[in-house]
N, CA, C and O atoms as a GROMACS GRO file, in nm:
protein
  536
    1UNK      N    1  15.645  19.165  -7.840
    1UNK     CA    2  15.724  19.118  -7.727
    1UNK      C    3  15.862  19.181  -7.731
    1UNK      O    4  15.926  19.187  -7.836
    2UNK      N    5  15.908  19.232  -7.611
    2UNK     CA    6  16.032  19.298  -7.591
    2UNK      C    7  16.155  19.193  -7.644
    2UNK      O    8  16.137  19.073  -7.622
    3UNK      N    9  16.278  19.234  -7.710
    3UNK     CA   10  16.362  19.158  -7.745
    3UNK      C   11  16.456  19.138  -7.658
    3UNK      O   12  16.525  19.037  -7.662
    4UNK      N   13  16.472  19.238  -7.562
    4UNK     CA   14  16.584  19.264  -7.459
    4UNK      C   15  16.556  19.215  -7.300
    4UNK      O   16  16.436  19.204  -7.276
    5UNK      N   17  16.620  19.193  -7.219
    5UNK     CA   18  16.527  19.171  -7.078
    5UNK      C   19  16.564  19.371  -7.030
    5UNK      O   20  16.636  19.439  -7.102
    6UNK      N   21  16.534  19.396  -6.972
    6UNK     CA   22  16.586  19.541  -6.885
    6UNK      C   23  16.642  19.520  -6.810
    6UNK      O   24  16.654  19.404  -6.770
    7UNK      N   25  16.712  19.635  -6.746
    7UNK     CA   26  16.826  19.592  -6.624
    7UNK      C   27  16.793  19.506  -6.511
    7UNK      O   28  16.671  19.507  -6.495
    8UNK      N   29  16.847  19.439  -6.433
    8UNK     CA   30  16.748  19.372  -6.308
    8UNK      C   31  16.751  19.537  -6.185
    8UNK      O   32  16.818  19.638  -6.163
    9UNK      N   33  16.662  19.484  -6.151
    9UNK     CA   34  16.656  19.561  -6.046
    9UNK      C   35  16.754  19.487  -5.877
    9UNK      O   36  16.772  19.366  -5.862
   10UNK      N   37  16.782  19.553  -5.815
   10UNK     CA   38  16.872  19.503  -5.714
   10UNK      C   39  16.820  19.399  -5.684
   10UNK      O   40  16.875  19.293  -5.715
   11UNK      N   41  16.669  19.402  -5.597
   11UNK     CA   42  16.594  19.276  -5.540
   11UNK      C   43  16.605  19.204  -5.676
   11UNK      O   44  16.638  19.092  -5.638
   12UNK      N   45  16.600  19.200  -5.785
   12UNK     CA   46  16.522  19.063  -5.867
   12UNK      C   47  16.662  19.009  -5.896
   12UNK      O   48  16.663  18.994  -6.018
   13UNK      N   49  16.754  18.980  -5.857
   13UNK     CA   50  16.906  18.934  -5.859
   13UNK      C   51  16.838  18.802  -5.859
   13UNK      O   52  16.769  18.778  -5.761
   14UNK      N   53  16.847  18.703  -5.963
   14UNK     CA   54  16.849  18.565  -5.954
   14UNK      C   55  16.710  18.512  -5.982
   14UNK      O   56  16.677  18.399  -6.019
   15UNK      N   57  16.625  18.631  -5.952
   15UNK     CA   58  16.477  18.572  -6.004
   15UNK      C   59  16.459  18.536  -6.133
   15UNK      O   60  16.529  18.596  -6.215
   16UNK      N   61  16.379  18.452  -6.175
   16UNK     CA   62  16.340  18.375  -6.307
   16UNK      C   63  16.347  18.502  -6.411
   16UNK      O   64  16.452  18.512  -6.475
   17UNK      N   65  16.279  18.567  -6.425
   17UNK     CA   66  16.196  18.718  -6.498
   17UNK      C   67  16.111  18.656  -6.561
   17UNK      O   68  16.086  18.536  -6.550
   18UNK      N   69  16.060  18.737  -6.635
   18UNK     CA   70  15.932  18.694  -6.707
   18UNK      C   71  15.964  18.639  -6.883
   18UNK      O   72  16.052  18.673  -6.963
   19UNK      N   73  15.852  18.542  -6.895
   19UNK     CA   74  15.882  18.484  -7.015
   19UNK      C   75  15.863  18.548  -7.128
   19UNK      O   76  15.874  18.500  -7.241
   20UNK      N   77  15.826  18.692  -7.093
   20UNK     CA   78  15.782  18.776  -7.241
   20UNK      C   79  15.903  18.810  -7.294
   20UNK      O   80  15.907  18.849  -7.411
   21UNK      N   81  16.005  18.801  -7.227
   21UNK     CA   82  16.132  18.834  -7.281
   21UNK      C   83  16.203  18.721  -7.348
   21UNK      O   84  16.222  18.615  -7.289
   22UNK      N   85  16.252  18.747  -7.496
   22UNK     CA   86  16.253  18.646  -7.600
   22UNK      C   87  16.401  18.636  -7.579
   22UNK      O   88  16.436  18.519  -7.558
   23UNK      N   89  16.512  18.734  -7.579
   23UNK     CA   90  16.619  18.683  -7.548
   23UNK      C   91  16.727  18.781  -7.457
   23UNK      O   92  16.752  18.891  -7.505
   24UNK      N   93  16.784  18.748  -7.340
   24UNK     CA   94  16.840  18.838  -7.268
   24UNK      C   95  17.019  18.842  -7.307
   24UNK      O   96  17.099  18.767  -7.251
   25UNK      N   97  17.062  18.960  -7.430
   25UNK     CA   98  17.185  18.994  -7.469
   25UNK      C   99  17.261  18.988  -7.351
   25UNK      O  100  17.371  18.934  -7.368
   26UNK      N  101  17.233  19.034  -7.214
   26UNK     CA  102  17.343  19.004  -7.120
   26UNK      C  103  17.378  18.888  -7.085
   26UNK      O  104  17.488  18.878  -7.030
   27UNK      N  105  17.313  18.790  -7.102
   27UNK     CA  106  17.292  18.678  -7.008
   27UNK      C  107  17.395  18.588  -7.154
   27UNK      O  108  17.478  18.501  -7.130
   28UNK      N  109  17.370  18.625  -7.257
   28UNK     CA  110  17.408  18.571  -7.384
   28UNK      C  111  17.562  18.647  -7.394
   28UNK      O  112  17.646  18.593  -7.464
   29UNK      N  113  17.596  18.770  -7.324
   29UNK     CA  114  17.713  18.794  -7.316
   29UNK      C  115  17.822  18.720  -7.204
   29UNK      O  116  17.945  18.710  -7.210
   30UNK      N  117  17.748  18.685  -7.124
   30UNK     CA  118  17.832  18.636  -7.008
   30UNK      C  119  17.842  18.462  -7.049
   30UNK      O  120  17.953  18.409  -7.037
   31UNK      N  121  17.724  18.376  -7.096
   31UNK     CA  122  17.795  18.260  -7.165
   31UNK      C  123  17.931  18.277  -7.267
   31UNK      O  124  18.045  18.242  -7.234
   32UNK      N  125  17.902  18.326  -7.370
   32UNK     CA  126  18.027  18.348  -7.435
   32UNK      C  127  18.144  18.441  -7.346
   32UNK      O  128  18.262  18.420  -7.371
   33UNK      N  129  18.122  18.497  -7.289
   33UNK     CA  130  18.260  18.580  -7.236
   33UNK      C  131  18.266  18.679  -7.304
   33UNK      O  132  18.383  18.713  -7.320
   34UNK      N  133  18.205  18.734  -7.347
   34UNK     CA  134  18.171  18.872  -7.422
   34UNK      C  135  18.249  18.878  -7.526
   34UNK      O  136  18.311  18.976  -7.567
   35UNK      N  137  18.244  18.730  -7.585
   35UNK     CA  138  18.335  18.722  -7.739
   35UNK      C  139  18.236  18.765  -7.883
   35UNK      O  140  18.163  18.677  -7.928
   36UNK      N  141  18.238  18.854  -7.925
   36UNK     CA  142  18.174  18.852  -8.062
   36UNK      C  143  18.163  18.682  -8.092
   36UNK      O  144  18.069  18.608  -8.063
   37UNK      N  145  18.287  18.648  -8.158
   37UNK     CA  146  18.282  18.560  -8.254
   37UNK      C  147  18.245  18.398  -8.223
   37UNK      O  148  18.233  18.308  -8.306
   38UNK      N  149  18.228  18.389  -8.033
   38UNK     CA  150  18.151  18.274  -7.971
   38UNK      C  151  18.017  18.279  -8.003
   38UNK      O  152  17.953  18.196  -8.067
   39UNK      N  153  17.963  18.420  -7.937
   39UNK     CA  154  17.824  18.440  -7.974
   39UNK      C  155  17.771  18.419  -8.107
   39UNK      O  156  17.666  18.357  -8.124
   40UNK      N  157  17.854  18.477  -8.222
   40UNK     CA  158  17.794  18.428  -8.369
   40UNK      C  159  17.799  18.288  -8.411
   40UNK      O  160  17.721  18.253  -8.500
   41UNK      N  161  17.894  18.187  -8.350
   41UNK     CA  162  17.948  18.100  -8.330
   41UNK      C  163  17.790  18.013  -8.277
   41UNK      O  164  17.723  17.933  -8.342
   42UNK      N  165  17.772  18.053  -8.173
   42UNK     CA  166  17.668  17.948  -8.074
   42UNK      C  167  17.514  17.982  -8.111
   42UNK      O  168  17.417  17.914  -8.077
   43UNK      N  169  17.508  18.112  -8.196
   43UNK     CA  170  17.366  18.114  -8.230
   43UNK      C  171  17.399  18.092  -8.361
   43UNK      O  172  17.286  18.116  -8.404
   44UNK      N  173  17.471  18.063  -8.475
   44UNK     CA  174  17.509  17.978  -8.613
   44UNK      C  175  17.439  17.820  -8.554
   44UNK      O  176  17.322  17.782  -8.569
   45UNK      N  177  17.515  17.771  -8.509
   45UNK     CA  178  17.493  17.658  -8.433
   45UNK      C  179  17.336  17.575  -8.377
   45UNK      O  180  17.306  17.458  -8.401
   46UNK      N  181  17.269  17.658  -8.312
   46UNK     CA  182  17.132  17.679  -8.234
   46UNK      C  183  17.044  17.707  -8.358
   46UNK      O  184  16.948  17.641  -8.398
   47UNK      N  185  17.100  17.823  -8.413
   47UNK     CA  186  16.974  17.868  -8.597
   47UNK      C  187  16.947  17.702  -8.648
   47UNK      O  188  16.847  17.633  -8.663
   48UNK      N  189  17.077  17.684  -8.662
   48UNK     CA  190  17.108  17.520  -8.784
   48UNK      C  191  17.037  17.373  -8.718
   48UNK      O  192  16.989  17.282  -8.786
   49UNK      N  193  17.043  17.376  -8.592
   49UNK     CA  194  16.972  17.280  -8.522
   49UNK      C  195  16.818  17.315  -8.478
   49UNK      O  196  16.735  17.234  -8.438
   50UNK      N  197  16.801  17.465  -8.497
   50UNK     CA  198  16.620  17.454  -8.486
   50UNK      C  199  16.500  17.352  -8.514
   50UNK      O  200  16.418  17.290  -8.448
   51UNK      N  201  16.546  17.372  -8.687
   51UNK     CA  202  16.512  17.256  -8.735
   51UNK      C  203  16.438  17.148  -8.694
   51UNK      O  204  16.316  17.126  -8.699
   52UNK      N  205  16.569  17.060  -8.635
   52UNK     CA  206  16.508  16.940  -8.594
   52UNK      C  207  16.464  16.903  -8.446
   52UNK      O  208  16.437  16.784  -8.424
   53UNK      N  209  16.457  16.968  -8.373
   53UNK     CA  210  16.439  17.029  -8.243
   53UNK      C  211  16.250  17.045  -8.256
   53UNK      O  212  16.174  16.958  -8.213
   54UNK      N  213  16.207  17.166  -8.318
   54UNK     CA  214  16.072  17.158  -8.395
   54UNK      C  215  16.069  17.048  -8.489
   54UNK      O  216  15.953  17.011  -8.472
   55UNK      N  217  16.113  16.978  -8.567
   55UNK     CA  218  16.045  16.802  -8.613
   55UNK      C  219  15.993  16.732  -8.511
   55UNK      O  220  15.884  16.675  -8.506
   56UNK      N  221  16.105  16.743  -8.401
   56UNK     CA  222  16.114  16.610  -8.309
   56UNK      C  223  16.007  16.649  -8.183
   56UNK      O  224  15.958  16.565  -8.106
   57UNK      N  225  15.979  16.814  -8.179
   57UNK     CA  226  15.851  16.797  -8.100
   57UNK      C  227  15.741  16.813  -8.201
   57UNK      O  228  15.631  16.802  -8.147
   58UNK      N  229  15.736  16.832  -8.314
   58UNK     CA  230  15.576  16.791  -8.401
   58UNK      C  231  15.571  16.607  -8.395
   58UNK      O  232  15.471  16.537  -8.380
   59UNK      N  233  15.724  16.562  -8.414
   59UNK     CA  234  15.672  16.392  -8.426
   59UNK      C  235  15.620  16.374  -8.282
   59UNK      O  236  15.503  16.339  -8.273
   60UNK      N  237  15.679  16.389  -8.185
   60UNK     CA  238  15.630  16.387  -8.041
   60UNK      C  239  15.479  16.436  -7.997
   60UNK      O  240  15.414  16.364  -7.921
   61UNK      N  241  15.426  16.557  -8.046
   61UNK     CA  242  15.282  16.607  -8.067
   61UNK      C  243  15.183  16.430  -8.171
   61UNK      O  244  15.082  16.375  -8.127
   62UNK      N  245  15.255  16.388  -8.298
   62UNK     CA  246  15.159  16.292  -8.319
   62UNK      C  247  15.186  16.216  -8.257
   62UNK      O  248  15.080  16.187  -8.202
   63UNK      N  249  15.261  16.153  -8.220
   63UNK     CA  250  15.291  16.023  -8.166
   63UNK      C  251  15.159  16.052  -8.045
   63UNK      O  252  15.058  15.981  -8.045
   64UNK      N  253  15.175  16.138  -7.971
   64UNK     CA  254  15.097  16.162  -7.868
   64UNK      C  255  15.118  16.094  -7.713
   64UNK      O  256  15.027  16.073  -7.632
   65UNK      N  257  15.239  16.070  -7.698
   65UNK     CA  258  15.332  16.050  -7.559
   65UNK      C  259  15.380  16.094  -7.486
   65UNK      O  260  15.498  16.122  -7.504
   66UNK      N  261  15.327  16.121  -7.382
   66UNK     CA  262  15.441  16.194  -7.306
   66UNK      C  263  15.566  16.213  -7.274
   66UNK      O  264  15.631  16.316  -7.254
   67UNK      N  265  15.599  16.076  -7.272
   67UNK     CA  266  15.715  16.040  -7.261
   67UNK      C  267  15.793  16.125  -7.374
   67UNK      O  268  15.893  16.178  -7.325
   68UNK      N  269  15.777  16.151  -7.506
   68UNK     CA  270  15.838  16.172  -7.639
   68UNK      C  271  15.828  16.353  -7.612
   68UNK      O  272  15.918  16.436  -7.624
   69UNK      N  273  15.684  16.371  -7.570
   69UNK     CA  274  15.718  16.529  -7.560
   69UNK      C  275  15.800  16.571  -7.393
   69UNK      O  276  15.845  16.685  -7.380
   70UNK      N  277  15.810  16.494  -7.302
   70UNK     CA  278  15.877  16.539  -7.225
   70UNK      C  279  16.057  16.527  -7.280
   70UNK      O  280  16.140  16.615  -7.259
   71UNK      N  281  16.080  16.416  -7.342
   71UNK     CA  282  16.218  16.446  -7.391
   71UNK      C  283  16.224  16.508  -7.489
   71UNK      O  284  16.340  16.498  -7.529
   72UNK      N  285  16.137  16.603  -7.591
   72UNK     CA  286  16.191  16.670  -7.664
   72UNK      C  287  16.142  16.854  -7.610
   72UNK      O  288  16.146  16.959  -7.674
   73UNK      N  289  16.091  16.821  -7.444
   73UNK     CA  290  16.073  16.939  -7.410
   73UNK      C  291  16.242  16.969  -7.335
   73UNK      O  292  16.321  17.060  -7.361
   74UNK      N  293  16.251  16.880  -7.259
   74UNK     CA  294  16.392  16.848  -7.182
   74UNK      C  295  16.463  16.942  -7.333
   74UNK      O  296  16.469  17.063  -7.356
   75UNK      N  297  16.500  16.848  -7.394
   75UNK     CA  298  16.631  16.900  -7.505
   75UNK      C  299  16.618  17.044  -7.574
   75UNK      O  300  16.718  17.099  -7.620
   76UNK      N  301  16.496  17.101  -7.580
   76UNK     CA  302  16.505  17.203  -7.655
   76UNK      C  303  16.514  17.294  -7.481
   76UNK      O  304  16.611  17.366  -7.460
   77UNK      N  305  16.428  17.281  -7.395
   77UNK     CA  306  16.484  17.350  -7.279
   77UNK      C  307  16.678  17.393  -7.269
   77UNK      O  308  16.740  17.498  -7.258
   78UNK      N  309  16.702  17.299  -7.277
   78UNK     CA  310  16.859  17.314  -7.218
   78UNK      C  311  16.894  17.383  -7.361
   78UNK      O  312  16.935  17.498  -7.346
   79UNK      N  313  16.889  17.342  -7.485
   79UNK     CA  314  16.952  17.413  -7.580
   79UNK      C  315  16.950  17.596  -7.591
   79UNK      O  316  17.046  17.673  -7.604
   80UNK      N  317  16.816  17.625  -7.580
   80UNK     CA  318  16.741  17.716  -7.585
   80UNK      C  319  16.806  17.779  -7.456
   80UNK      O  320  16.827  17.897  -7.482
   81UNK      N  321  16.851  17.746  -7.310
   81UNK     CA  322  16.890  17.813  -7.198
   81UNK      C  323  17.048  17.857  -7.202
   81UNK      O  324  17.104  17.954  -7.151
   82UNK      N  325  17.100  17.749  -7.280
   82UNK     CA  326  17.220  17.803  -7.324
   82UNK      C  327  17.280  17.957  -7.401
   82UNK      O  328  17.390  18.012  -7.392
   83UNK      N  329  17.160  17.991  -7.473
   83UNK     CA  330  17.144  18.115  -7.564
   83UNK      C  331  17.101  18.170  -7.468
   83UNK      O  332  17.178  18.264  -7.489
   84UNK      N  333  17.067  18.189  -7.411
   84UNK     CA  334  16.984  18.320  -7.322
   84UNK      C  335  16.840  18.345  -7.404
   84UNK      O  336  16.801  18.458  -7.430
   85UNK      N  337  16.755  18.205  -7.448
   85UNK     CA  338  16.637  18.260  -7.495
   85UNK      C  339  16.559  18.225  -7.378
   85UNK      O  340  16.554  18.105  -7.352
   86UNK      N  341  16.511  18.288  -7.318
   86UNK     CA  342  16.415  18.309  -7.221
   86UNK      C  343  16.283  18.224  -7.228
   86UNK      O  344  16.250  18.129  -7.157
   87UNK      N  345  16.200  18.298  -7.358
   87UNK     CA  346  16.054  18.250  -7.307
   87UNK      C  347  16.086  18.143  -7.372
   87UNK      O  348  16.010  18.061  -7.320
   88UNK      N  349  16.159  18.074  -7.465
   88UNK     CA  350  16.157  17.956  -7.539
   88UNK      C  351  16.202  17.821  -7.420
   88UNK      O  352  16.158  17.708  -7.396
   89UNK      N  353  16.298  17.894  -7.375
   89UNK     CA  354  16.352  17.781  -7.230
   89UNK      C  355  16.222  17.709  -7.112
   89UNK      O  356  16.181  17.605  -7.060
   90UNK      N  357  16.195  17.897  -7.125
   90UNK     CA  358  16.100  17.849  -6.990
   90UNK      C  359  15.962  17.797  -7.052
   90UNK      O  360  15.889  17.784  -6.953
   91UNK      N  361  15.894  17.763  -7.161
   91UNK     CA  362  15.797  17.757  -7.248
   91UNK      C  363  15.860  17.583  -7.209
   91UNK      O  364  15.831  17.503  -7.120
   92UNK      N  365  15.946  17.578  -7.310
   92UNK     CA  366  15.965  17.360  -7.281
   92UNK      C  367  16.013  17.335  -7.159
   92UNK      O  368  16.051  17.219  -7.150
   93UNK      N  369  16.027  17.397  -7.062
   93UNK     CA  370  16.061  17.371  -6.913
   93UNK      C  371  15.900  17.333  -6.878
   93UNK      O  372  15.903  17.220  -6.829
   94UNK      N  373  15.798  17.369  -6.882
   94UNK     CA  374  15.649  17.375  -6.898
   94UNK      C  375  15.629  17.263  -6.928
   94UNK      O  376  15.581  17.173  -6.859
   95UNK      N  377  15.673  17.260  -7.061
   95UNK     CA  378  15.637  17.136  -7.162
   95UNK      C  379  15.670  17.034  -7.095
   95UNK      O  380  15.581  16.956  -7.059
   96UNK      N  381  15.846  17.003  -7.051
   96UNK     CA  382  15.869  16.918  -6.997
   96UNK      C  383  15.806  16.872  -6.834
   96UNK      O  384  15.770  16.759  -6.803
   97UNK      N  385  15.806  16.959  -6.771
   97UNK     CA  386  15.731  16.920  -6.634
   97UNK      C  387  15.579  16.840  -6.656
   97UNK      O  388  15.550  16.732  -6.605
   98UNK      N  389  15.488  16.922  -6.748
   98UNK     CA  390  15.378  16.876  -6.750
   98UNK      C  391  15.359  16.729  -6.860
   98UNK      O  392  15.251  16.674  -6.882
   99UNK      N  393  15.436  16.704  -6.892
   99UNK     CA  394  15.448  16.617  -7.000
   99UNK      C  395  15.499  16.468  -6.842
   99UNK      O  396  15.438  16.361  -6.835
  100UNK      N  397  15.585  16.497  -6.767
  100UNK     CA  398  15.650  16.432  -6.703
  100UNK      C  399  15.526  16.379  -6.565
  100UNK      O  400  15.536  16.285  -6.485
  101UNK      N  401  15.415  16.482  -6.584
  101UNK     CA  402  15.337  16.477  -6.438
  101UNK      C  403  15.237  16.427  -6.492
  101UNK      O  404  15.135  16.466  -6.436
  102UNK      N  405  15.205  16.307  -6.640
  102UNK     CA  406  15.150  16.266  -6.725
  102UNK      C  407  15.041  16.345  -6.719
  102UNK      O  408  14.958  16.300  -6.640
  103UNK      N  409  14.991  16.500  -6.800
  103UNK     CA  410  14.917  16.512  -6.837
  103UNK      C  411  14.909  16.578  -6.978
  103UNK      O  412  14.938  16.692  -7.012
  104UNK      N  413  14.855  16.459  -7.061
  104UNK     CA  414  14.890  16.477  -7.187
  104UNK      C  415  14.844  16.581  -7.250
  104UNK      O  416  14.919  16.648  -7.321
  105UNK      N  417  14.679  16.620  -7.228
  105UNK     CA  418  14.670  16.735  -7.308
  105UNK      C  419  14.706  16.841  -7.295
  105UNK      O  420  14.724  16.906  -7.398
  106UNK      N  421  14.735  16.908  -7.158
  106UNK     CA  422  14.790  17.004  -7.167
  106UNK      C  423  14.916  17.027  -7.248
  106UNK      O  424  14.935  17.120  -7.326
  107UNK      N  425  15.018  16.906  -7.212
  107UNK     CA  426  15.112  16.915  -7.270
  107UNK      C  427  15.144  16.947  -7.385
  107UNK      O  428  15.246  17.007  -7.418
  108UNK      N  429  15.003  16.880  -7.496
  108UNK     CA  430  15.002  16.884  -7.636
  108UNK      C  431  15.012  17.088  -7.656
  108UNK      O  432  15.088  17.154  -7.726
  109UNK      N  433  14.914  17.128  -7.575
  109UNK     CA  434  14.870  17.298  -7.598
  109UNK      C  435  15.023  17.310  -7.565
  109UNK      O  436  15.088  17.337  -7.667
  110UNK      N  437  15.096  17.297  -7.456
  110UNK     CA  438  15.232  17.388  -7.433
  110UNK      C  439  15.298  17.355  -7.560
  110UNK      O  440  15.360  17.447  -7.614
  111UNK      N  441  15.297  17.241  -7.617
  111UNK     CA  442  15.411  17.215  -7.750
  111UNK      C  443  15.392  17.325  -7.818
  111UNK      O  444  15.468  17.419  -7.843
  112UNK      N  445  15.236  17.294  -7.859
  112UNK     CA  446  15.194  17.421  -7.956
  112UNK      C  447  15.249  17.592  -7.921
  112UNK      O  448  15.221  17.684  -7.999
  113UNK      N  449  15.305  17.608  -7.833
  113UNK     CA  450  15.321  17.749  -7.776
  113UNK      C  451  15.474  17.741  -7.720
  113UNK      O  452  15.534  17.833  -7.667
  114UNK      N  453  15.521  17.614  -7.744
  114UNK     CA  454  15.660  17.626  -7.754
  114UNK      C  455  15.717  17.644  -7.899
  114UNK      O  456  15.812  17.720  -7.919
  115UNK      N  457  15.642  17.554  -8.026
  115UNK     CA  458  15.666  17.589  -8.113
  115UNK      C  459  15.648  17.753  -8.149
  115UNK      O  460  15.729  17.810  -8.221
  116UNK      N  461  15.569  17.798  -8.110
  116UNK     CA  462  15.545  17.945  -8.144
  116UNK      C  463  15.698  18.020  -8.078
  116UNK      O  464  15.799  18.069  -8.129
  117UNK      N  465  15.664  18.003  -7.976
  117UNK     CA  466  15.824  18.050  -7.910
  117UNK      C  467  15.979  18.006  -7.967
  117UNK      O  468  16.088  18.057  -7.945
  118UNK      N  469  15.938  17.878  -8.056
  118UNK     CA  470  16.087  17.912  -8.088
  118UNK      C  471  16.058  17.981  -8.222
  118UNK      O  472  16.145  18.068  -8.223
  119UNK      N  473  15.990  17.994  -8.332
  119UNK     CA  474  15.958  18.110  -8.428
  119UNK      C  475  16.020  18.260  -8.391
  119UNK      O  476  16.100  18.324  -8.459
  120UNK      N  477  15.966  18.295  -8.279
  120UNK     CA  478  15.986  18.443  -8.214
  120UNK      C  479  16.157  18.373  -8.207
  120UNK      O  480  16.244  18.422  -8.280
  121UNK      N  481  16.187  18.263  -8.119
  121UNK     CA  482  16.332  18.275  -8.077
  121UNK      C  483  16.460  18.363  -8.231
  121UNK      O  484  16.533  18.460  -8.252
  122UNK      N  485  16.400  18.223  -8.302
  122UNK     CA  486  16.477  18.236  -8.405
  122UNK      C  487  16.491  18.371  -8.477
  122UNK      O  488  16.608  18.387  -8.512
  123UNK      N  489  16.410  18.474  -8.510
  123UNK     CA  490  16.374  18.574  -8.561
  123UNK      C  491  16.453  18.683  -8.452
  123UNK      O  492  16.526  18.776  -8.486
  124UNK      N  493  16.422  18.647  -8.327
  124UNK     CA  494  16.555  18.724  -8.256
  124UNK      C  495  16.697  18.737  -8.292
  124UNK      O  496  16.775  18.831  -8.307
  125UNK      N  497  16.705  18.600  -8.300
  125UNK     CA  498  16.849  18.556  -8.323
  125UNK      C  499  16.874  18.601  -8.436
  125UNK      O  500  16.985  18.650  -8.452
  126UNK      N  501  16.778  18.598  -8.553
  126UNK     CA  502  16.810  18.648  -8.652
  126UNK      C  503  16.847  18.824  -8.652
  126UNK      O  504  16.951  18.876  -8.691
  127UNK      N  505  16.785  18.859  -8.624
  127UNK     CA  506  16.772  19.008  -8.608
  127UNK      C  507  16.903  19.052  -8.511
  127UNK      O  508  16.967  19.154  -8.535
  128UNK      N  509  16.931  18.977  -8.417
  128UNK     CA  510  17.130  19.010  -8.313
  128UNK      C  511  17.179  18.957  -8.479
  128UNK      O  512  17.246  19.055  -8.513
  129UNK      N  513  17.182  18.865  -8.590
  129UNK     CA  514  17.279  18.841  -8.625
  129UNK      C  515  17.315  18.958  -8.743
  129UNK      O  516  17.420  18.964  -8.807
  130UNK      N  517  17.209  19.042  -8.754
  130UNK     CA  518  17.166  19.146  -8.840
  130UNK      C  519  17.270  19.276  -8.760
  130UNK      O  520  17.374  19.330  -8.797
  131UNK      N  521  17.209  19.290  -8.674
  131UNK     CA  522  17.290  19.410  -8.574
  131UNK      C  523  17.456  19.384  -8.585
  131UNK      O  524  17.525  19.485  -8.573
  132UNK      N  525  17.533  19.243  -8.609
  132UNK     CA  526  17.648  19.222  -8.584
  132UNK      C  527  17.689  19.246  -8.683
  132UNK      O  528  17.801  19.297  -8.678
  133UNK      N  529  17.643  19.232  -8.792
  133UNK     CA  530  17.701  19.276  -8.918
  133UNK      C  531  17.657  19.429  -8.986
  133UNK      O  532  17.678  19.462  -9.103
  134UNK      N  533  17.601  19.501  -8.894
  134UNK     CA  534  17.596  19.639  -8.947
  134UNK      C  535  17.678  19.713  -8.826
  134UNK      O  536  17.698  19.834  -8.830
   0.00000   0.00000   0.00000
């Protein structure tokens, strides 16, 4: 999976893009303001809270509620959109809708493939935090 999004093209101004893209550096430059030391700052931050973000949707996967995986699709959505991680956002945006339109099993499969997505996220993040220090 590509790490970068590519330039937009004129027409796709504002369109979603596609979720194969794990994290878009522009989109991650314009939250911070094109500060180095915000950006290392907000993905320090996001690395350290992964964590429990993935606990709280595996406890949510047993529990087996919707209710539990739509709020821990909600929270990792918004965290995850803040960074400019793409497929991880739009992966618990999924989670959360279908979790919310009570249908549980699907929901259970999107967890499973949100967890995968934040794996890839993190390993991105890891790899920008690699580039900043060389």
């Amino acid at each position: 999976l590509p790490l970068v999004l590519p330039p937009p093209q004129a027409d796709d101004e504002g369109a979603e893009g596609g979720a194969d893209v794990i994290l878009d550096p522009d989109r991650l430059d314009e939250i911070a303001d094109g500060s180095l030391s915000l950006k290392r700052e907000l993905v320090a931050i996001f690395l350290a809270e992964l964590p429990r973000y993935e606990e709280w949707l595996r406890e949510a996967l047993v529990s087996g509620k919707t209710s539990d995986l739509e709020r821990a699709g909600h929270a990792l959505a918004g965290a995850s959109a803040n960074l400019a991680l793409r497929e991880l956002s739009q992966a618990a945006r999924r989670l959360c809708d279908t979790a919310r339109a009570g249908d549980g099993d699907t929901a259970a499969w999107i967890a499973v493939e949100v967890l995968g997505a934040a794996e890839r996220a993190r390993g991105a993040l890891r790899r920008l935090e690699q580039q900043w220090t060389t």
